[in-house]
Steps between C-alpha positions, in 0.01 A plus 500: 500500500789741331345367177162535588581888583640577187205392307298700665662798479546453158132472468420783715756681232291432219144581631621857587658525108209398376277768723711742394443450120151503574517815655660707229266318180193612701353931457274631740327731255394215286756564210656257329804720479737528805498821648835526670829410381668177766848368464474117451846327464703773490287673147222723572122444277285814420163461650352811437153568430407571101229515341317497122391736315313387174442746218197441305506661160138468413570365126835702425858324493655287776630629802687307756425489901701640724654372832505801744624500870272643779486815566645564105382656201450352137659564205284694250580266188517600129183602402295199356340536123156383362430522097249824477521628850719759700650408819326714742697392855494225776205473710466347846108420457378323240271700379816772461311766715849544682848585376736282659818672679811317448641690819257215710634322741444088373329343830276169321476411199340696251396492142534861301240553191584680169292786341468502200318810242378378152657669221300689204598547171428743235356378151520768216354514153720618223186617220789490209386763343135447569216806545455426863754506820416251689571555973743204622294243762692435833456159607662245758667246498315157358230769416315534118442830357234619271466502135455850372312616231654451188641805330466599176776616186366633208573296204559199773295250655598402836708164527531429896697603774910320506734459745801683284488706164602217278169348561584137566289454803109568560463609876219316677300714715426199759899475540613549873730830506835450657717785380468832326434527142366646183309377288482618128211535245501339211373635142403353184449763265186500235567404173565873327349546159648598169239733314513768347237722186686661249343887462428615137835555302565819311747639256563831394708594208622823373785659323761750612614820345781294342259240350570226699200276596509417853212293744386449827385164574297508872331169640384514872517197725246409795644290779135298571632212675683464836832431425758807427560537186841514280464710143745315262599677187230419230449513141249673261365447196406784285202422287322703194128553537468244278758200716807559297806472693676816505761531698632275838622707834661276747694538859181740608537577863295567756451787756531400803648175473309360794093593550327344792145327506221802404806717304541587189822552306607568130675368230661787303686597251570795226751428225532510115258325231543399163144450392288839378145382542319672844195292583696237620455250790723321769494135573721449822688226639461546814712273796407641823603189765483493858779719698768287710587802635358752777351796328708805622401804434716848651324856593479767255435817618493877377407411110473784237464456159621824296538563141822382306609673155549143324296230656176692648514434853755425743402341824737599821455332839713374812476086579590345841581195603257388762549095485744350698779418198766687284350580166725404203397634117183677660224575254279786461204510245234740509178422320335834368082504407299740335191589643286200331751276680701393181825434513721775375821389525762382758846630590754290715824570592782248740659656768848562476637352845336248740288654735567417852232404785320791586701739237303733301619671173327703204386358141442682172367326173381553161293236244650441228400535114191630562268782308497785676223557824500796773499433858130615521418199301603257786209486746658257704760263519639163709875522598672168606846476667639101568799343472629269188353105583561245279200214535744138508 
């Protein structure tokens, strides 16, 4: 019977243990998580109520759930990122109508939704130089813009538009736009033409009061193609009336130096002869090429042309320096006409010092060996100011 007692009791032992474990795994609120902390054995087990709350990015980066107690509020986390959006905010609808307040107490789960605004970009067109500016197109992301109208260039045809200014790659107008950019036109220029007429030569002789035979040797030069044009030094052949050789004149320059398309220049000289015939004729070299330099010309202003005792004429003016570079062994020649448009003569004269951007100084010249003319025989005249250029 003792025995008989003790097994019961021990079995009557272990039924209540066992209701008693029962009792705490079980939550009358439905939640899996215990809702009141119980001491078991001596430790003690959290059983308070949490719950999740899910953040759904719509398409940007990862971010991780949260486990939040009742009655708690979230953590705002880092702000999530999505390739050609802004982050706007967390929503509590999904249709983001509603800012979510971090302040809210957590009762259920809950999922929170991120807004998101599409970015735009702005796509400009650098002309390089074109005729035409061209407005910038605003576009968003994954968006296409539209192909403007080409511009023109004169002396150009148009090549494309590029995506930088060393021209490597053609952009495609169906390309999706993800960023900012420019986008650069491209030119090929037109094939510039070397031509040029040569006017009719002419060559006046005479002697001075001391008997020396001097002449003046004037050819005029048309620029009639497209290219600029560089005037060499030529030669000349002096002929008799009847094709003898007379008498060879080299290192002829000419005035300017550089004539653009639809100009005309002169190549000029005046300078001792050995030969005494006077109907005479000139045969001219001529090597007019095509100008690897910019034609620059400087401003001449306030031109007079007043007698001289020895030489005539003297020409007086003021040149400035309206380009954007230092002049170094500037040039001035001054082509004077009569009033049938011949060629009288020219004078030219360097400037002593390098004239500075913007700097404006006076000029005073004579021509040289020349017969004697008044200043009313000069009905008009072409003065040129540039800079010394050497054609490589």
């Amino acid at each position: 019977m003792k025995k008989t007692r003790l097994f019961i009791g021990a079995l009557l032992l272990l039924t209540s243990f066992s209701l008693a474990s029962c009792d705490l795994l079980s939550d009358d609120s439905g939640s899996s998580t215990p809702k009141t902390s119980d001491t078991i054995g001596g430790s003690t087990q959290d059983t308070t109520t949490k719950y999740t709350v899910k953040f759904n990015t719509n398409g940007g980066s990862s971010v991780s759930s949260q486990k939040v107690e009742d009655g708690k509020a979230a953590s705002k986390p880092s702000d999530p990122t999505k390739k050609g959006y802004s982050f706007v905010g967390w929503y509590s609808d999904e249709a983001c109508n509603t800012a979510y307040d971090f302040a809210t107490a957590v009762t259920g789960n809950i999922t929170i939704y991120a807004k998101w605004s599409i970015e735009s970009y702005t796509v400009s067109f650098d002309v390089t130089g074109g005729n035409e500016t061209i407005d910038a197109q605003t576009v968003e992301y994954n968006g296409t813009i539209s192909k403007p109208t080409d511009p023109t260039k004169d002396g150009y045809t148009f090549g494309g538009w590029y995506t930088s200014s060393y021209y490597i790659t053609e952009f495609n107008f169906t390309s999706k736009i993800t960023k900012s950019l420019t986008l650069y036109a491209k030119w090929d220029e037109i094939p510039k033409t070397v031509k040029y007429e040569l006017g009719t030569s002419t060559i006046d002789t005479w002697t001075d009061s001391i008997g020396s035979k001097w002449m003046k040797i004037a050819i005029p030069i048309t620029n009639t193609g497209t290219a600029d044009l560089y005037l060499d030094d030529i030669s000349v052949d002096i002929e008799s009336s009847t094709g003898t050789l007379l008498e060879t004149e080299s290192m002829i320059s000419g005035y300017p130096e550089y004539i653009k398309p639809g100009e005309t220049g002169y190549y000029y000289t005046a300078t001792s002869r050995s030969f005494t015939d006077t109907n005479v004729k000139v045969v001219p070299h001529c090597n007019a090429e095509k100008a690897t330099n910019d034609v620059l010309r400087y401003k001449i202003t306030d031109v007079s042309i007043t007698a001289d005792q020895y030489y005539g004429v003297k020409v007086m003016g003021r040149v400035e320096n309206t380009t954007t570079k230092k002049g170094s062994l500037d040039k001035i020649a001054a082509c004077l006409f009569d009033a049938n448009g011949k060629l009288i003569c020219v004078a030219f004269t360097y400037l002593e010092n390098d004239l500075a951007v913007g700097a404006k100084v006076g000029f005073s010249m004579t021509p040289f060996a020349f017969r004697n003319f008044s200043p009313e025989d000069v009905a008009s005249y072409e003065v040129y100011g540039y800079p010394t250029q050497y054609n490589w």
